[in-house]
C-alpha positions as a Markdown table, in Angstrom:
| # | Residue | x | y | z |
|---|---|---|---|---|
| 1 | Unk | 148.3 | 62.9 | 114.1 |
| 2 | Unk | 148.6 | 66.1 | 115.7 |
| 3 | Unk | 151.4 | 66.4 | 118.7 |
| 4 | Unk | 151.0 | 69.3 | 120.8 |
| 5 | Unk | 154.2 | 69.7 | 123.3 |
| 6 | Unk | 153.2 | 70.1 | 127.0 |
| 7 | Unk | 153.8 | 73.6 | 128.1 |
| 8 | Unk | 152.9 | 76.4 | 130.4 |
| 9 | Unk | 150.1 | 78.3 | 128.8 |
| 10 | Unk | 147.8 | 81.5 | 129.1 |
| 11 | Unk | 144.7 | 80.4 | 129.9 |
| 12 | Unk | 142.2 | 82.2 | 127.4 |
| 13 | Unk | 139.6 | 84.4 | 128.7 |
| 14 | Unk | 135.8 | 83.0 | 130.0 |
| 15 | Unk | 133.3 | 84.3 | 127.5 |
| 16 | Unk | 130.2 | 85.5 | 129.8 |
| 17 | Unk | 127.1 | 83.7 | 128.8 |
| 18 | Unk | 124.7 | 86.0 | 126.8 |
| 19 | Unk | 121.8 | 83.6 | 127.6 |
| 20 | Unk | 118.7 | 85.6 | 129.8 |
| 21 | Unk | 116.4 | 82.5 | 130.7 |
| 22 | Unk | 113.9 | 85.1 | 132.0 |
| 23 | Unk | 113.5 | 86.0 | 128.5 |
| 24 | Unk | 111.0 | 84.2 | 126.1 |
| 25 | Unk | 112.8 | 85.9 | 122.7 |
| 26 | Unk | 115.9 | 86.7 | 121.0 |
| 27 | Unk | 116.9 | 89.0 | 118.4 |
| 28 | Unk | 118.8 | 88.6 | 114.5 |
| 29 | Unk | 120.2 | 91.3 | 113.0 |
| 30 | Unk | 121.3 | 91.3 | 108.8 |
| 31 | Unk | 124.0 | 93.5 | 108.0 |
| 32 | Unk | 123.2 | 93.8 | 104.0 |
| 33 | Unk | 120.5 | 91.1 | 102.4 |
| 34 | Unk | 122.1 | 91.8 | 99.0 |
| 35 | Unk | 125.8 | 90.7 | 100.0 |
| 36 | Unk | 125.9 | 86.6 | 99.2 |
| 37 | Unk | 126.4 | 84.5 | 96.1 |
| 38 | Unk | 123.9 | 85.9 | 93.3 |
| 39 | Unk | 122.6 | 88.6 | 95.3 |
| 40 | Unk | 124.8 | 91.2 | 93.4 |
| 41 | Unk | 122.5 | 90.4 | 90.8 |
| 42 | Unk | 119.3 | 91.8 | 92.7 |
| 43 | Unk | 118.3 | 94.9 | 92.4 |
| 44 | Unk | 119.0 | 96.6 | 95.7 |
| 45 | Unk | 115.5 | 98.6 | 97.1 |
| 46 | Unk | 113.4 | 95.5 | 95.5 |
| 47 | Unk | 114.0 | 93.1 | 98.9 |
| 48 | Unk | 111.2 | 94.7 | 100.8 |
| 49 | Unk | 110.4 | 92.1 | 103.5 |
| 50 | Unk | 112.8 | 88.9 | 105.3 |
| 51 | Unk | 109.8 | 86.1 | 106.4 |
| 52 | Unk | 110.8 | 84.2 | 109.3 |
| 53 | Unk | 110.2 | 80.3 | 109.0 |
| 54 | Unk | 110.0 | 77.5 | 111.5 |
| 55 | Unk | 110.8 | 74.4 | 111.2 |
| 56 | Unk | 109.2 | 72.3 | 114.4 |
| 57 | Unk | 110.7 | 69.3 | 115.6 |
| 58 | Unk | 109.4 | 65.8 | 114.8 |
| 59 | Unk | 108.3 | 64.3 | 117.8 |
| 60 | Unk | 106.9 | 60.9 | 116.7 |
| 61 | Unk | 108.9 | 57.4 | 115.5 |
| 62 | Unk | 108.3 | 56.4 | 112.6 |
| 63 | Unk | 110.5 | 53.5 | 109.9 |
| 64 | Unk | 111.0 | 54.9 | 106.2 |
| 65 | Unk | 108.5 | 54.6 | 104.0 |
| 66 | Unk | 107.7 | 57.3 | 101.6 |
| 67 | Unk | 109.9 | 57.4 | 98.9 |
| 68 | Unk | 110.4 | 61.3 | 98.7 |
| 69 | Unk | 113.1 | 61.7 | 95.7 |
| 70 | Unk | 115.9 | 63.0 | 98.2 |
| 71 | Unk | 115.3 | 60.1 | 100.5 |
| 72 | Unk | 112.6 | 58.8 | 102.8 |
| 73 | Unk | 110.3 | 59.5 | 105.0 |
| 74 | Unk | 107.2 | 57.9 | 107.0 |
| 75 | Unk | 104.3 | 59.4 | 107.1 |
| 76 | Unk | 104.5 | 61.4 | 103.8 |
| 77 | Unk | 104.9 | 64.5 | 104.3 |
| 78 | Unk | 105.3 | 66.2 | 101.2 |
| 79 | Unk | 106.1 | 65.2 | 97.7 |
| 80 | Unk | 109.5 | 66.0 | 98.3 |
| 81 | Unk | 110.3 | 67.5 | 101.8 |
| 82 | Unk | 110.4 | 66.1 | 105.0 |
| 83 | Unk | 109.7 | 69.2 | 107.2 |
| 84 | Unk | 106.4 | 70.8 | 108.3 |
| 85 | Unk | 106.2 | 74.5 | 108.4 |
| 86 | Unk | 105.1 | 77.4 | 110.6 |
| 87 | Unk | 105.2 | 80.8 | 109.2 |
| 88 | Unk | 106.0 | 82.9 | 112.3 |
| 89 | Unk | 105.8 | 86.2 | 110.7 |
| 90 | Unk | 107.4 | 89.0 | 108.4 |
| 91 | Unk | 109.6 | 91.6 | 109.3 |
| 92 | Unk | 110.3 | 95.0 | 107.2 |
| 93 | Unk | 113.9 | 94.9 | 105.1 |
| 94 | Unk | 115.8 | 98.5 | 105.0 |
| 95 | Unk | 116.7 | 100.8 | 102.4 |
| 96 | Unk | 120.7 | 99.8 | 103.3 |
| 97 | Unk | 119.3 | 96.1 | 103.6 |
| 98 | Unk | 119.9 | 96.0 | 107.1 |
| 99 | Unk | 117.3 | 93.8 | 109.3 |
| 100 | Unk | 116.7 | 93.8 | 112.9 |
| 101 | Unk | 114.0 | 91.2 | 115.0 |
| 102 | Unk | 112.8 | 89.6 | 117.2 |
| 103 | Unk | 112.1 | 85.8 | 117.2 |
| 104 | Unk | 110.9 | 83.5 | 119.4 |
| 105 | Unk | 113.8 | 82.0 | 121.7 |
| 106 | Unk | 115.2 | 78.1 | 121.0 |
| 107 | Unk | 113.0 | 77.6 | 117.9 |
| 108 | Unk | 114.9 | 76.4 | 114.6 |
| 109 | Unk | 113.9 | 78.8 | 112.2 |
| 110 | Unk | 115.2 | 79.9 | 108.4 |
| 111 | Unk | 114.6 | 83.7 | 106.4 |
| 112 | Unk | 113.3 | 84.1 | 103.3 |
| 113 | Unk | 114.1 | 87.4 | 101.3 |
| 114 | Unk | 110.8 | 88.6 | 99.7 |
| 115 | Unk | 109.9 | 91.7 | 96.8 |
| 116 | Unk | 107.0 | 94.0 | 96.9 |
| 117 | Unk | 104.9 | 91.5 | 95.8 |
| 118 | Unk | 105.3 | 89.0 | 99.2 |
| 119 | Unk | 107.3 | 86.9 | 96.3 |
| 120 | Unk | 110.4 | 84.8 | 97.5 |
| 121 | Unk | 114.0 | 86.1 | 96.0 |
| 122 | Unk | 116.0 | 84.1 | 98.1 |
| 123 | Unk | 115.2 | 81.6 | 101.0 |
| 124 | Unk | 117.9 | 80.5 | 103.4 |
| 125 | Unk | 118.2 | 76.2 | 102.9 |
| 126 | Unk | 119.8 | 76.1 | 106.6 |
| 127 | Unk | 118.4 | 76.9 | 109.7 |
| 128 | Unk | 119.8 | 78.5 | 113.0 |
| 129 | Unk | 118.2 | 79.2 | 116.5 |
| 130 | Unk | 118.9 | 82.0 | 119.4 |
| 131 | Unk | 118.9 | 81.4 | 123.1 |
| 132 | Unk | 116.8 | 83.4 | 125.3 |
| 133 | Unk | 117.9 | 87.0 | 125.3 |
| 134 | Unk | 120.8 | 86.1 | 123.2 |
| 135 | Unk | 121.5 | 88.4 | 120.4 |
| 136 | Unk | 122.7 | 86.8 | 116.9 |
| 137 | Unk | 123.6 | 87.6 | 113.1 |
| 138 | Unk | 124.9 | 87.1 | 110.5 |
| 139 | Unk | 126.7 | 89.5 | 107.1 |
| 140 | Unk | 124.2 | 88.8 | 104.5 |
| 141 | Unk | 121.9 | 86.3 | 102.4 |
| 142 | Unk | 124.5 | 84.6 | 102.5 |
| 143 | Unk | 128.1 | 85.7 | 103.0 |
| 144 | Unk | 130.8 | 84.4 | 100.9 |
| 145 | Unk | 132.4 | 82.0 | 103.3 |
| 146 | Unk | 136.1 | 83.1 | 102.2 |
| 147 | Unk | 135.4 | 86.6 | 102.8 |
| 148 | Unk | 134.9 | 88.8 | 106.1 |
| 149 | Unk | 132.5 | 90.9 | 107.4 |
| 150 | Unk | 131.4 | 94.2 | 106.5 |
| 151 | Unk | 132.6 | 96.1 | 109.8 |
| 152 | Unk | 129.8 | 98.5 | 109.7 |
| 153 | Unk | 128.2 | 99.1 | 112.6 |
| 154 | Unk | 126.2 | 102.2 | 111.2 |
| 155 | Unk | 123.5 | 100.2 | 110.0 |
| 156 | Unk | 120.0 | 101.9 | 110.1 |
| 157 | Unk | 118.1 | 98.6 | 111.1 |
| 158 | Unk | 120.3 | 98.2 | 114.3 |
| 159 | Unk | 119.6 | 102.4 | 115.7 |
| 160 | Unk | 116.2 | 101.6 | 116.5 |
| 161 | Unk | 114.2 | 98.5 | 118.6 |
| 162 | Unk | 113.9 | 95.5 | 116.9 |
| 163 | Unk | 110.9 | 95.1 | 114.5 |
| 164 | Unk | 108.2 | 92.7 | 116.0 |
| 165 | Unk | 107.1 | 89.8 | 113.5 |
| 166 | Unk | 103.8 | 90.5 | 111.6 |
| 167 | Unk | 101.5 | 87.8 | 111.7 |
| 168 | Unk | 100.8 | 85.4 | 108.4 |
| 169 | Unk | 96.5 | 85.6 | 108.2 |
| 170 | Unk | 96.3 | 85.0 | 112.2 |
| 171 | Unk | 98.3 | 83.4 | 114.9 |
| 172 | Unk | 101.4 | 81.0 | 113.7 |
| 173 | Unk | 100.2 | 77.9 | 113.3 |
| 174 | Unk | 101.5 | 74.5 | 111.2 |
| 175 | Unk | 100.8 | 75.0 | 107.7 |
| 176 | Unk | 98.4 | 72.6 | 106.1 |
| 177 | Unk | 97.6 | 72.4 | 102.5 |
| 178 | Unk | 94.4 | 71.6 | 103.1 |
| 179 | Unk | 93.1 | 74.3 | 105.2 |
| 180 | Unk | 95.4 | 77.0 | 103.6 |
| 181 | Unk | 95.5 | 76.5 | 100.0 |
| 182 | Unk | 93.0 | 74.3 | 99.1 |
| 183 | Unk | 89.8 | 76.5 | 100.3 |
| 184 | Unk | 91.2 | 79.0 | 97.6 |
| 185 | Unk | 91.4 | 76.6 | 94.6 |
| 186 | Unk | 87.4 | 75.5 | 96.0 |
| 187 | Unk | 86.5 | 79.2 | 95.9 |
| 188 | Unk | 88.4 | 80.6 | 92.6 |
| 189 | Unk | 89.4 | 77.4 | 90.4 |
| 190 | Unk | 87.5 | 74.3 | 90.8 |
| 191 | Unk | 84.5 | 75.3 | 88.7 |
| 192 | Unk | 86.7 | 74.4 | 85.9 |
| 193 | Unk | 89.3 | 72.8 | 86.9 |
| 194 | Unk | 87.3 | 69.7 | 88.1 |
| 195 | Unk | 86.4 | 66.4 | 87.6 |
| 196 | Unk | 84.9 | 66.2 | 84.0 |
| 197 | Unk | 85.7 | 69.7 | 82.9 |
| 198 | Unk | 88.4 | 70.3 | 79.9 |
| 199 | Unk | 90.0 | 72.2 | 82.2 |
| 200 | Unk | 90.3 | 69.6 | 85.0 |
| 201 | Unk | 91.5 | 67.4 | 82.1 |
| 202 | Unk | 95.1 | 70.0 | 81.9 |
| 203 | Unk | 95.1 | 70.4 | 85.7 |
| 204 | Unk | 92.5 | 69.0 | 88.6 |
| 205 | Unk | 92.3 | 71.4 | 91.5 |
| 206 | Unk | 89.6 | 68.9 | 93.3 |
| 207 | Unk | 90.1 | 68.6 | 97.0 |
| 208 | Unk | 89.4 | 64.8 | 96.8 |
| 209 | Unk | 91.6 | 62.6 | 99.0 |
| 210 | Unk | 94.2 | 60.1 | 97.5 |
| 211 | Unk | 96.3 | 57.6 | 99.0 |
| 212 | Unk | 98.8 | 60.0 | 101.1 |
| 213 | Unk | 97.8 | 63.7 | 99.1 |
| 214 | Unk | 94.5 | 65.2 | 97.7 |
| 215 | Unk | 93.9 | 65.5 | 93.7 |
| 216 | Unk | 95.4 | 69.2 | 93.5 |
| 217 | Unk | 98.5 | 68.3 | 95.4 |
| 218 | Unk | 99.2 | 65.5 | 94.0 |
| 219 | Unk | 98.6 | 67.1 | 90.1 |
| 220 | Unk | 100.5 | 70.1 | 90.6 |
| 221 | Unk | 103.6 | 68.4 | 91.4 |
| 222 | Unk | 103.4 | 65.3 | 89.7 |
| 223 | Unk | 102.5 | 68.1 | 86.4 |
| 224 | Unk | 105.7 | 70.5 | 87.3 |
| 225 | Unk | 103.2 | 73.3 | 88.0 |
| 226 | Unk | 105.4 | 74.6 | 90.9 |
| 227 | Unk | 109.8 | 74.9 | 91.4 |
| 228 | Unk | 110.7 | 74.3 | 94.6 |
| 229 | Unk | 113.8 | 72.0 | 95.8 |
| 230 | Unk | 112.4 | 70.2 | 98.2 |
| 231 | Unk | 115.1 | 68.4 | 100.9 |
| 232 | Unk | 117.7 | 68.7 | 97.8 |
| 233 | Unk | 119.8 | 69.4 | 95.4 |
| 234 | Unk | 122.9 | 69.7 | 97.1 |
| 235 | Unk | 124.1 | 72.9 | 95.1 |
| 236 | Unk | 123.5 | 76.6 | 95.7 |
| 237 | Unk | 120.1 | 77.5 | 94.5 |
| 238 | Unk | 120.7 | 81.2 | 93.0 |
| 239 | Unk | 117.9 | 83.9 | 93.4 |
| 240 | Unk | 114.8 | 84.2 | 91.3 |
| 241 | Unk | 115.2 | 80.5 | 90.2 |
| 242 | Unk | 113.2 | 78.9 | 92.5 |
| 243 | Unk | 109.8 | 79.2 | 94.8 |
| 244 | Unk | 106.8 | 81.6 | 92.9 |
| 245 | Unk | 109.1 | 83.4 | 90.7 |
| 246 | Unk | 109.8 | 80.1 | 88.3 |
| 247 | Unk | 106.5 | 78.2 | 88.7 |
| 248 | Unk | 104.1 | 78.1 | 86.1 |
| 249 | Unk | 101.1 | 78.1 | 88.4 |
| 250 | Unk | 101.8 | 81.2 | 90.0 |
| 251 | Unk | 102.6 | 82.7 | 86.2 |
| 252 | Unk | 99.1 | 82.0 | 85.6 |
| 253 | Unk | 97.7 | 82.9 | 88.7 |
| 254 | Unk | 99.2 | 86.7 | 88.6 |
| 255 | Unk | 99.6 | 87.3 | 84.1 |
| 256 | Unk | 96.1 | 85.5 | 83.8 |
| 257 | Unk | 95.3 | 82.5 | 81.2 |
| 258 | Unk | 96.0 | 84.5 | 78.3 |
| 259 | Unk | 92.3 | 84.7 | 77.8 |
| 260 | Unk | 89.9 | 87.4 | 79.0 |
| 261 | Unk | 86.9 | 85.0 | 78.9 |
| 262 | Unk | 88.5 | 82.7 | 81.2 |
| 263 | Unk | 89.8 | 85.3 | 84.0 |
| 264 | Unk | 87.2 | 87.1 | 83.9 |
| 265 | Unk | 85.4 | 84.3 | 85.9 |
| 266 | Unk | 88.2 | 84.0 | 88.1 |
| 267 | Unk | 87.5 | 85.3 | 91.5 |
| 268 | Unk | 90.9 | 85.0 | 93.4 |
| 269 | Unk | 91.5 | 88.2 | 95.9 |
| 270 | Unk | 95.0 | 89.2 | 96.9 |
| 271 | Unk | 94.7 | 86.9 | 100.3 |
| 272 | Unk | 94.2 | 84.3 | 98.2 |
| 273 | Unk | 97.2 | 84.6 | 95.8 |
| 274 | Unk | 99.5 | 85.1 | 98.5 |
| 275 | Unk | 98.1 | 81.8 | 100.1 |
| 276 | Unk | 99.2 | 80.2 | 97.0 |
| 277 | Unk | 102.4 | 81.8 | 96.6 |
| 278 | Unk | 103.6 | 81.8 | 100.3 |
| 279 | Unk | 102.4 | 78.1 | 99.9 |
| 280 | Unk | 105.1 | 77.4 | 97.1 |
| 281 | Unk | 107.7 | 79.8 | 98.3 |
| 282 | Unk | 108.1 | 77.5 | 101.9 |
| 283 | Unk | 108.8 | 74.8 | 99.1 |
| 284 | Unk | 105.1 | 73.2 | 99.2 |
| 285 | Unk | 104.3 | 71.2 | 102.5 |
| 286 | Unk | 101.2 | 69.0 | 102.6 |
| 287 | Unk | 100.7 | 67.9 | 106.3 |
| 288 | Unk | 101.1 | 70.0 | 109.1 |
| 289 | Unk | 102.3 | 67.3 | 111.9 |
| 290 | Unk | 104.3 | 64.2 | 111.3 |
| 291 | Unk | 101.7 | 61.8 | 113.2 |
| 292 | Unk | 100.0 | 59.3 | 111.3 |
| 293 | Unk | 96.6 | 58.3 | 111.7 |
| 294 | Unk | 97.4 | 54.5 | 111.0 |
| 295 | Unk | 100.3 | 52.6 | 111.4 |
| 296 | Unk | 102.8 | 52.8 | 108.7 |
C-alpha cells in the first residue's frame, strides 16, 4: 500500500532527551489563551487565571454498570462523567495572554481559562502530561489545527520564572461532592430547600443518601440546574456555553432569587460560591475515588 524503494539514506539526527528524572516537575507555557476556535470572541484582558486540573488514573476493575448517557461505567461516578478530579491549583494569565507553570511531572492534567470572577470561559476536553524537567506548550486555547504557530518568542509570561500553582482551599486533594459542596448547601440553602419546605418542593438541597448520589446531586442534574458536558458531545464546545456561565443554579446563586426577602436569609460567603462554581466548572464529579464499597 505504500512501496518505498531501498536506498542509501541520511540518517536523521538523534533528538537529545529533554527528560531530568531528578526532577519532580515540569513546566507549560501558553503563547496567547485568546487564539483558538471562539476565542476571538472573548474579550481579551477578561481571562485572568488558567486552573490546572487532574485527572488520576483508575486503579481498580470494575464490569459496566452505570448507565452514564455517553456510555458506562461501574461504580457511578458522576451523572455523566467517568473521571474523578483533583484541582492542583491556579496560575495568573497575562495581559498578552501568555502563561508560564509549573506542574507536577507524569500527571494527566487539563486547563481551564477562567474571568475575574474564578468563572470557567473555556476548559480544555483533552488532557496532556510532561516528563520530569521536560518543558512543553502549546499556541493557544486551542489552536486552529490548519494553522501554524505564532513565532513569537517575546512573550511576557516566558521572561520571567515559571508561576507556581496556588492552592484550591488547602492541599490538592480528590474532589468529593460531599465534603466540598454539600457543607455549603447545609450552611446557606437547606433551611428552605429541604424536605417539606415549598422550596425543597422546586429544588431539594438535602444531603440524604440515595442509591449511588445524595438528594442535591441527584436534583440538580436530574432538574438541568447546571450545563456541563460530561464525557460527551463529540463537537466543539464554544466559550461561555458551558460550566457556571450557562447554569441556572449559579445564575441564582450570584443575581439572587429575584426576591430580597429570600436572599436576605441567604448566608453564602465568597468561599462558598466558588465551591459551587468550581464544582460545576470541572463538569460536576460526585465521588472522589473509583473504589466501591460493595461489589458491583
Amino acid at each position: 500500500f505504500d512501496p518505498m524503494p531501498l536506498a542509501a539514506r541520511t540518517r536523521p539526527p538523534v533528538i537529545a532527551s529533554r527528560v531530568d528524572l531528578t526532577q519532580s516537575e515540569g513546566t507549560f507555557y501558553v503563547s496567547d489563551v485568546y487564539r483558538g476556535t471562539g476565542m476571538d470572541k472573548v474579550q481579551r484582558g477578561s481571562i485572568r487565571w488558567l486552573r490546572v486540573i487532574c485527572s488520576p488514573e483508575k486503579r481498580f476493575w470494575t464490569d459496566a454498570a452505570w448507565d452514564g448517557g455517553t456510555g458506562q461505567q461501574a461504580p457511578g461516578m458522576a451523572w455523566n462523567d467517568f473521571n474523578n478530579k483533583e484541582i492542583l491549583g491556579t496560575v495568573p494569565v497575562e495581559p498578552d495572554g501568555s502563561v508560564y507553570f509549573s506542574v507536577p511531572a507524569d500527571k494527566f492534567v487539563c486547563f481551564q481559562l477562567l474571568d475575574e470572577k474564578g468563572m470557567m470561559v473555556q476548559s480544555m476536553r483533552s488532557g496532556t502530561i510532561v516528563r520530569p524537567g521536560e518543558r512543553a506548550g502549546c499556541v493557544g486555547c486551542h489552536d486552529y489545527r490548519r494553522g501554524s504557530g505564532i513565532g513569537n518568542t517575546a512573550l511576557q509570561a516566558t521572561r520571567r520564572e515559571p508561576s507556581r500553582l496556588a492552592p484550591w482551599y488547602g492541599a490538592p486533594r480528590n474532589f468529593s461532592y460531599r465534603a466540598e459542596v454539600q457543607p455549603v448547601f447545609d450552611r446557606a440553602c437547606v433551611s428552605c430547600h429541604d424536605y417539606g419546605q415549598d422550596a425543597g418542593k422546586k429544588l431539594n438541597l438535602a444531603g440524604d443518601l440515595n442509591v449511588c448520589f445524595n438528594t442535591s446531586y441527584v436534583e440538580i442534574r436530574a432538574k438541568g440546574y447546571v450545563q456541563v458536558v460530561g464525557a460527551g458531545p463529540t463537537v466543539v464546545q464554544m466559550p461561555y456555553t458551558w460550566g457556571s456561565h450557562a447554569s441556572r443554579l449559579a445564575k441564582v446563586l450570584i443575581e439572587g432569587h429575584g426576591k430580597p426577602e429570600i436572599d436576605q436569609q441567604v448566608k453564602l460567603d465568597r468561599e462558598g460560591l466558588d465551591r459551587i462554581i468550581t464544582w460545576i466548572d470541572i463538569n460536576a464529579p460526585y465521588y472522589p475515588e473509583y473504589a466501591a464499597e460493595r461489589p458491583v
